[in-house]
C-alpha positions in Angstrom: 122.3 110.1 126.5 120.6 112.5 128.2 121.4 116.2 127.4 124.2 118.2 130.0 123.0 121.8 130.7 126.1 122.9 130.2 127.4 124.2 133.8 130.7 124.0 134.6 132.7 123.6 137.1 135.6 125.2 138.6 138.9 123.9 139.5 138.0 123.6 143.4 134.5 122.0 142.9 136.1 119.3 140.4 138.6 118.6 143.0 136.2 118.5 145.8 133.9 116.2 143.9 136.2 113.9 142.5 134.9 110.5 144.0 131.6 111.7 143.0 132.4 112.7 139.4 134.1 109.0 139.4 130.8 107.3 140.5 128.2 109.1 138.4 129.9 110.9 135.9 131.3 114.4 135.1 127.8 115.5 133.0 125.9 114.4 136.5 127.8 116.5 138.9 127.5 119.5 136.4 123.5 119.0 136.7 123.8 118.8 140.1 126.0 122.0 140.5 123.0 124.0 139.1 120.2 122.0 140.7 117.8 124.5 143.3 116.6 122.7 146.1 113.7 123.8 148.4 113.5 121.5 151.4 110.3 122.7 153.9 110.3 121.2 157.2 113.6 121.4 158.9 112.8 118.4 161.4 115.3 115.5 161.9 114.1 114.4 158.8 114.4 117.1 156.9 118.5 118.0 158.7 119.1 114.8 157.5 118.1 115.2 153.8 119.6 119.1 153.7 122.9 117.7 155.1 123.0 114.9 152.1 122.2 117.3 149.4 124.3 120.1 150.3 127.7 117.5 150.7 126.2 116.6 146.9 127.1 119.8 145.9 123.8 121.3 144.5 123.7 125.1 143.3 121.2 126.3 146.6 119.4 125.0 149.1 116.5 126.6 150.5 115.5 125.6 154.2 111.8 127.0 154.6 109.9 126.1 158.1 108.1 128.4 160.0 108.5 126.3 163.6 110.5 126.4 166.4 112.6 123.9 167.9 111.4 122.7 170.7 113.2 119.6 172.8 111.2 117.0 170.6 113.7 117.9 168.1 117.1 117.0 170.3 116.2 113.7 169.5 117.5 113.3 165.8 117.5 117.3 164.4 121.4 117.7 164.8 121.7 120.6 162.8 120.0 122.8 165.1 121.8 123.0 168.4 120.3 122.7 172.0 121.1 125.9 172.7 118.8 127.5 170.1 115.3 126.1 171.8 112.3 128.8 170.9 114.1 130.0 168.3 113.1 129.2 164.0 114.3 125.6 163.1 115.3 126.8 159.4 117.1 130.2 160.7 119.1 127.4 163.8 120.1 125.0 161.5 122.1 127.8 158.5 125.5 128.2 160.9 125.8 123.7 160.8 124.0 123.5 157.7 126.8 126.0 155.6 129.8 124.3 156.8 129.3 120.8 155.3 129.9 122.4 152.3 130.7 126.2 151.7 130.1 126.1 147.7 126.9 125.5 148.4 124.3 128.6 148.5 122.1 128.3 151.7 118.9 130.5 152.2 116.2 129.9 155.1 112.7 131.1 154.4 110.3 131.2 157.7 107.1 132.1 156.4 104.5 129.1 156.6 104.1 126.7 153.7 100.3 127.7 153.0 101.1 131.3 152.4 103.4 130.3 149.6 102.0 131.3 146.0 102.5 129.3 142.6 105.4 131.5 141.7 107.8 130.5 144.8 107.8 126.8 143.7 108.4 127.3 140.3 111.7 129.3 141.4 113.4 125.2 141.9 113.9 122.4 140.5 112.9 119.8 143.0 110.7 120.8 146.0 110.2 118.0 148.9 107.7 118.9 151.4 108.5 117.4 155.3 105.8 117.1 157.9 102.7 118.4 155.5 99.2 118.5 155.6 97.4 116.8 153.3 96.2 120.1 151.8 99.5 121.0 151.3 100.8 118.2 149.3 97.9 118.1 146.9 98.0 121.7 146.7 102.0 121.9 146.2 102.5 119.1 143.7 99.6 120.4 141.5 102.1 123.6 141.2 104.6 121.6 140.6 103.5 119.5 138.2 102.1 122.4 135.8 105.9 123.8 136.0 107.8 120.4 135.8 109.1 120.9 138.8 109.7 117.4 141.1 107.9 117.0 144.2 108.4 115.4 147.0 106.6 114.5 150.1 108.2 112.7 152.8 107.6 111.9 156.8 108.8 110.2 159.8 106.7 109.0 162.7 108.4 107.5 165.3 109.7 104.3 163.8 107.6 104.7 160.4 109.2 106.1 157.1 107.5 107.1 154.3 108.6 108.8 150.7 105.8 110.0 148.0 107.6 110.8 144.4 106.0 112.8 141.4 108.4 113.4 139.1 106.0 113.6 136.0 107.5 112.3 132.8 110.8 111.8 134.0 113.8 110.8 131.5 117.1 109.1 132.6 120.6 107.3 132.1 120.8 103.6 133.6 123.7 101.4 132.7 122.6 98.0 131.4 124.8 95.0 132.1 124.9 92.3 129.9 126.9 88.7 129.3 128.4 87.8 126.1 131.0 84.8 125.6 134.6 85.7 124.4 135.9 83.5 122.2 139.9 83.3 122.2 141.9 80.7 120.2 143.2 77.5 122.3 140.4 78.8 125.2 137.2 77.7 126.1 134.5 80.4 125.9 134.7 83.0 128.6 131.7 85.0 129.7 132.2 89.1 130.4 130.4 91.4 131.6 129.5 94.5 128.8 127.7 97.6 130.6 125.7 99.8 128.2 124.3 103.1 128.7 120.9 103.5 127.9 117.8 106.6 127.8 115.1 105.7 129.5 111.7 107.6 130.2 109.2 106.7 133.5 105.6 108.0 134.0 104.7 109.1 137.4 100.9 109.8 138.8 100.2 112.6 141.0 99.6 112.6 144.9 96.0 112.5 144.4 96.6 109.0 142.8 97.8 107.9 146.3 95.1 109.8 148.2 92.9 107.6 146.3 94.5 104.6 146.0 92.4 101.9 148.5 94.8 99.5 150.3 91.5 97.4 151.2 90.9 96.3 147.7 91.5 92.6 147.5 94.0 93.1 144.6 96.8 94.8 147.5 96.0 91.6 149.9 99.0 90.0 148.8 101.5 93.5 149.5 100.1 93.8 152.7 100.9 90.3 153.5 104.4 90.8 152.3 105.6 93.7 153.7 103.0 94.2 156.4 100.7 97.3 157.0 102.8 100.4 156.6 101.2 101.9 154.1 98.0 102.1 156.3 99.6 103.4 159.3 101.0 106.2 156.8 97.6 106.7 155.8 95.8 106.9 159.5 99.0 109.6 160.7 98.7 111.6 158.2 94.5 111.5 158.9 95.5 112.5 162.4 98.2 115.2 161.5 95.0 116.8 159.4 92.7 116.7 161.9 94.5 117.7 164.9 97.2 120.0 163.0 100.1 118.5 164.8 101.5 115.0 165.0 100.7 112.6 167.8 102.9 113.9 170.8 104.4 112.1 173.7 103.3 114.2 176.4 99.7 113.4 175.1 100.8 109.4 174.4 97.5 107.3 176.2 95.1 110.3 174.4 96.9 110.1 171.0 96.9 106.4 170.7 92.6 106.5 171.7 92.6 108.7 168.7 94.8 106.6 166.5 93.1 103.5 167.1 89.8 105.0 166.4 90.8 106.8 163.2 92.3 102.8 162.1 89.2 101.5 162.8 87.5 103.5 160.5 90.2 103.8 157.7 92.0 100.1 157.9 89.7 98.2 160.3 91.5 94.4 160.7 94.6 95.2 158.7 96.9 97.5 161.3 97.5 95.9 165.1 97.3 97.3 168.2 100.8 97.8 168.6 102.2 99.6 165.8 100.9 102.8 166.8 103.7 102.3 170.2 106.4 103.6 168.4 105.3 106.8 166.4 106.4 109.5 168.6 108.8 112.0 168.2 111.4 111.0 165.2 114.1 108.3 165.8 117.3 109.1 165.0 118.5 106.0 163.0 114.9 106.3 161.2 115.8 109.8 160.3 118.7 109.0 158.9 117.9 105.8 156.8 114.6 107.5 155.2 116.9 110.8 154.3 119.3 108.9 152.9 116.9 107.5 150.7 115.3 110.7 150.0 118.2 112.6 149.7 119.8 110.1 147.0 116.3 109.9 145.0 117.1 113.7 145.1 120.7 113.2 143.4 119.4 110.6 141.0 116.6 112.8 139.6 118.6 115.7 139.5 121.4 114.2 137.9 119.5 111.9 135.8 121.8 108.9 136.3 120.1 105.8 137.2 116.7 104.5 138.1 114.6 106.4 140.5 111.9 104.9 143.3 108.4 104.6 141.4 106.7 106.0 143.5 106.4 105.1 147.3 109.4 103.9 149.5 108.0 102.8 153.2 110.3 101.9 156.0 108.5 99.1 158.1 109.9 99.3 161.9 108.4 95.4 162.2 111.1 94.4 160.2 113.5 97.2 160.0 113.2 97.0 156.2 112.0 99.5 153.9 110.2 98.6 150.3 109.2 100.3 147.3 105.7 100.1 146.0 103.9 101.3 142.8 100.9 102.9 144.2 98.6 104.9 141.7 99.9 103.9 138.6 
């Protein structure tokens, strides 16, 4: 099995997380209880993920983003109310944030990402990284990989969903079922199902892997044929969030796309259509909400180290309102 830290919990917090202790185990909730949590980038995206791991019942939370809200955000950031425009997304969303679950210890940090030394990263135990440059997340998961820290970088555009996970030499619990026959007297054979815990360890390559990793090799041809070109159109947004420091923007829609088709012709010429750059404005709700649920419980697995994580990129394809996991890197 793998090793309990040996927090504990109280009377209240066993009582409050009884269904979860039931699901996953009274060892994983005491992991989770002293887990630190720095989520940067309090979008939709990242209000979703935040309000997941706090109901979790982590030991902090840190919300660092140095932004404002702005009305973008009304359309899926529902931790930040409407009334807060201009002011710090991190500092708007505390007051919502803190009452899903008041055992849980909330800070907010608005200083920008890039001023961030080594030192502040190695202060958690997971760090996942929201609306990033590219910079960033090379810069960030180097850190966090020389600490053993897990990193995570995650986006939504629009209709698009992306998750990156680095979570180094990661070890974990998974419950294997098996199916033996029983054998009773005057009975035919019976078969039952025995579940079995058992350690497991997983290798996971760095960012840089999937910064290099070449979708137009012949040997993807067959992924992209299966679950169609999302990993490109992850790969031309993020080339447009580096280059124009900002992500494409409605109110700038016919001069955005002329930018995004010109950046695919170069990066994935013949693989990504015309039409999936219609929906990557702004972040949909019910996007939001499926990719930080994913996020958000890849969180709770690694922390808790009960069952088998995403290796290493989950993708959400609008096309066919599906999301996928692929091995990219590895």
């Amino acid at each position: 099995m793998v090793q309990s830290n040996g927090a504990e919990l109280t009377e209240h917090e066993a009582e409050l997380y009884d269904r979860q202790i039931r699901l996953w185990g009274l060892d994983s909730q005491k992991r989770l209880r002293s887990a630190r949590i720095l989520i940067s980038g309090m979008n939709g995206l990242g209000a979703e993920i935040a309000k997941n791991i706090i109901l979790a019942g982590v030991k902090s939370v840190t919300l660092l983003d140095d932004r404002k809200v702005t009305e973008e955000d009304y359309c899926s950031q529902f931790l930040a109310p409407q009334s807060s425009l201009g002011s710090n997304r991190a500092e708007a969303s505390l007051a919502r944030a803190q009452n899903l679950n008041p055992m849980v210890e909330l800070k907010t940090d608005t200083e920008p990402l890039d001023l961030k030394d080594d030192a502040y990263f190695k202060e958690f135990d997971v760090v996942c990284l929201i609306g990033a440059p590219t910079a960033q997340h090379l810069r960030v998961d180097t850190i966090c990989r020389e600490a053993n820290v897990k990193f995570f970088a995650t986006d939504v555009w629009g209709m698009y969903g992306f998750c990156f996970a680095d979570l180094q030499k990661h070890e974990f619990a998974e419950d294997v079922a098996t199916y033996v026959k029983v054998l009773k007297s005057h009975e035919k054979p019976k078969p039952e199902t025995v579940s079995t815990t058992v350690k497991c360890t997983l290798e996971f390559p760095s960012y840089q892997c999937l910064v290099d990793f070449d979708f137009r090799d012949a040997s993807y041809a067959r992924q992209l044929k299966r679950n169609g070109p999302a990993l490109p159109v992850q790969r031309v947004l993020q080339k447009f969030r580096d280059q124009e420091q900002r992500d494409p923007a409605y109110g700038k829609r016919e001069e955005d796309l002329k930018k995004l088709l010109q950046l695919r012709d170069t990066l994935a010429p013949e693989i990504i259509p015309n039409h999936s750059f219609d929906h990557v404005f702004a972040q949909i709700s019910p996007v939001a909400a499926i990719v930080g649920g994913v996020v958000a419980h890849e969180i709770i697995k690694v922390v808790s180290q009960k069952e088998r994580p995403h290796r290493n990129v989950f993708l959400f394809n609008p096309e066919t309102c599906c999301g996928f996991v692929d091995l990219i890197g590895a």
